[in-house]
C-alpha positions as CSV (number, residue, x, y, z in Angstrom):
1,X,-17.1,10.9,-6.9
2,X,-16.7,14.3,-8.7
3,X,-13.3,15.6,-7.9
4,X,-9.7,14.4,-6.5
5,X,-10.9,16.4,-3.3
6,X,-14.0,13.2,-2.6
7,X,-11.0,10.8,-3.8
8,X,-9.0,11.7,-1.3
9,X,-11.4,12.0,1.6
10,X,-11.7,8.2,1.3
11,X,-8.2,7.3,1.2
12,X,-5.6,6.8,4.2
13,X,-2.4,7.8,2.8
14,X,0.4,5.5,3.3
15,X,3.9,7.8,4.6
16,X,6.2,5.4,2.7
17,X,5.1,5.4,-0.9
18,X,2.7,8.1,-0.9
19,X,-0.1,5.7,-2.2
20,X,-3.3,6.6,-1.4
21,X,-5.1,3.7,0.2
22,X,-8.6,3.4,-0.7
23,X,-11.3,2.6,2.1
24,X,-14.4,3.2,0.1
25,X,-16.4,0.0,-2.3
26,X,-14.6,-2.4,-4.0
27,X,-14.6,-5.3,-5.9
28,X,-14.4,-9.0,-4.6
29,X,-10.5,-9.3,-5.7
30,X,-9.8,-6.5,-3.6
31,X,-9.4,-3.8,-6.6
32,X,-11.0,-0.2,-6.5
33,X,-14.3,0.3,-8.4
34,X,-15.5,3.9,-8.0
35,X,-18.8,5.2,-9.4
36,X,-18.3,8.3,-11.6
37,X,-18.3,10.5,-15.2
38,X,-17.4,7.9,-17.7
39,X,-16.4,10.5,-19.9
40,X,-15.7,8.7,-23.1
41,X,-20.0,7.5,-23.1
42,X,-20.6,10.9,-20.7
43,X,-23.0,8.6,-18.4
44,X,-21.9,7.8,-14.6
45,X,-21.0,4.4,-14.1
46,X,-18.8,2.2,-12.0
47,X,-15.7,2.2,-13.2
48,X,-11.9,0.2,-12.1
49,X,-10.0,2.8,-9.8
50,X,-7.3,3.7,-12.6
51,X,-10.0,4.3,-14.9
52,X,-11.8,6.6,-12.8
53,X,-9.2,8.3,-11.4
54,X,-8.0,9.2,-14.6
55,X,-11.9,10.5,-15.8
56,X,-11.6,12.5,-12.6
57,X,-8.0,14.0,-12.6
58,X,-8.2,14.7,-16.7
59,X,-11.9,15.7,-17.1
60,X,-11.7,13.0,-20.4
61,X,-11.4,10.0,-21.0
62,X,-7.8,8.0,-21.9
63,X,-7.0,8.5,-25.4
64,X,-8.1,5.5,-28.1
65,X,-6.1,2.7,-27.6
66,X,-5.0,3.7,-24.0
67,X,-5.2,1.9,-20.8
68,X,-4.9,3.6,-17.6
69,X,-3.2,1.9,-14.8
70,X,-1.1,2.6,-11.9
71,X,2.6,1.8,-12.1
72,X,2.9,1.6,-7.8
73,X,2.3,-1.9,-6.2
74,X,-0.4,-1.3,-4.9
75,X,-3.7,-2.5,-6.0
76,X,-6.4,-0.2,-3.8
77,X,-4.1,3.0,-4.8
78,X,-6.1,6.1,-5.7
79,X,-3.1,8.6,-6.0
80,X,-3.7,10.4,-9.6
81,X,-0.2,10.8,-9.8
82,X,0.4,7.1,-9.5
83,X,-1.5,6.5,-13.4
84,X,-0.1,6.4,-16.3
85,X,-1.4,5.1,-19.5
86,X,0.0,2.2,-22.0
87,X,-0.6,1.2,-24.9
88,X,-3.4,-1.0,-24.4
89,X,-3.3,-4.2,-22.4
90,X,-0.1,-5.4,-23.9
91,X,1.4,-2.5,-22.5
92,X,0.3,-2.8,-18.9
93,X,0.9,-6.4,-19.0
94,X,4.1,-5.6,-20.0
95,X,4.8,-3.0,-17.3
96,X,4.0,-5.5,-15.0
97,X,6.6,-8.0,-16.1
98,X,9.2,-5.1,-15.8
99,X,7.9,-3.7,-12.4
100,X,9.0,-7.3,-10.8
101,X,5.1,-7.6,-9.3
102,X,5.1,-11.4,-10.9
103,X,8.5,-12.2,-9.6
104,X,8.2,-11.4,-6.2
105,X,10.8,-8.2,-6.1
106,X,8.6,-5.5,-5.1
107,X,8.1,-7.4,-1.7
108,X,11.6,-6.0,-0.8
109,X,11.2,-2.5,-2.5
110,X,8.1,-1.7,-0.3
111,X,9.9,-3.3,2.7
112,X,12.2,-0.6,2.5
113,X,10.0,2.0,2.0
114,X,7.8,0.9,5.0
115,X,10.8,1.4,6.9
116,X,11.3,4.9,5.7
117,X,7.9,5.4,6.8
118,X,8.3,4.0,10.0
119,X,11.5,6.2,10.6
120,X,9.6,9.6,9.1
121,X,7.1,9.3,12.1
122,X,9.4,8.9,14.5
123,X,9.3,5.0,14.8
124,X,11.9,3.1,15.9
125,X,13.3,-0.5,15.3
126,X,13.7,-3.0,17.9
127,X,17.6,-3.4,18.2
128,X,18.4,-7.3,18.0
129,X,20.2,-7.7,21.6
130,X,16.8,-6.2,23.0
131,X,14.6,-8.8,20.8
132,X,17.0,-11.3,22.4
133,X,16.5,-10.3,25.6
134,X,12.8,-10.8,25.0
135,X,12.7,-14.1,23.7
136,X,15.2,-15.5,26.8
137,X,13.1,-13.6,29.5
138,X,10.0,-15.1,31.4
139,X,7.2,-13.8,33.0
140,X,4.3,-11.2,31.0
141,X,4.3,-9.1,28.1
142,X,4.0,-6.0,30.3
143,X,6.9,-6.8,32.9
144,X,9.3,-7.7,30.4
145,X,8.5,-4.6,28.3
146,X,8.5,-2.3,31.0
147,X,11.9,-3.7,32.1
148,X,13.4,-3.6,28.7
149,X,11.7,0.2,27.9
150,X,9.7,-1.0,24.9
151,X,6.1,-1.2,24.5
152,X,4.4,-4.7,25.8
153,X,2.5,-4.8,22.0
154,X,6.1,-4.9,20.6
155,X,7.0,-7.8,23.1
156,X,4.1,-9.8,22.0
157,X,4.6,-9.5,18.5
158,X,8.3,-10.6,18.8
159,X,7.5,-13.8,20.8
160,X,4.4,-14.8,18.2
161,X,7.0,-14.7,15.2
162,X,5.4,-12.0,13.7
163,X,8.3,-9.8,13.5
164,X,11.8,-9.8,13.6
165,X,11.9,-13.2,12.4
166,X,15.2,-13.1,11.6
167,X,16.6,-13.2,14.6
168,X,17.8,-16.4,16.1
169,X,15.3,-18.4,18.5
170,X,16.5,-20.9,21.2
């Protein structure tokens, strides 16, 4: 990888939070390793994705002292403008703490901007009297979606529990 441009062409980017969702080699914990400049030894190398990104979006390496790392949630993020850098691994750790990524929090936070994304493409939500109506009607995922006006994948995720779990089942 040589420019933002490469980046990018191996990323999906997610509508809600703008991350760019890396679908190239990674590590076995599910982090990005990209091979490129290490600017700081001016070899190519592997490197972690905020690391790399930040060789690649700056043309030099992090300051002395710095860590790069990306203050989104999400762990296989390649957006440049998602990196910042703190002072050293205190600092990141530290950012963590803050972020609510240990306690759980972010869950809801990207929750909500999932459903921003779902709304921006046109995506609607399954009103709760229709999910109702599909977990008290018999018969096949296709005839019940096609007399309720939804699509049959949206029936069958509804009666496996998989979403709208918060309505009330008989």
């Amino acid at each position: 990888m040589n420019t933002l441009d490469d980046v990018y062409a191996k990323c999906i980017v997610d509508p809600a939070t703008r991350c760019w969702i890396w679908r190239g080699a990674g590590s076995k914990d599910h982090k990005v390793r990209i091979y490129t400049v290490d600017h700081a030894t001016a070899t190519k190398r592997t490197m972690s994705g905020p690391t790399a990104i930040w060789n690649i979006a700056h043309g030099e390496a992090p300051p002395a002292g710095w860590e790069p790392y990306r203050w989104c949630s999400s762990s296989m993020c390649c957006n440049w403008a998602h990196i910042r850098l703190a002072c050293g691994h205190a600092g990141v750790m530290k950012h963590i703490a803050v972020s609510g990524r240990w306690k759980g929090t972010h869950v809801e936070q990207r929750r909500a901007s999932a459903r921003k994304g779902q709304l921006a493409q046109g995506m609607r939500i399954t009103p709760e009297n229709v999910v109702r109506q599909i977990l008290a009607s018999q018969g096949t995922n296709v005839s019940v979606a096609a007399r309720l006006g939804v699509h049959h994948s949206v029936v069958s995720r509804i009666r496996l529990n998989q979403t709208h779990k918060n309505v009330q089942r008989q």
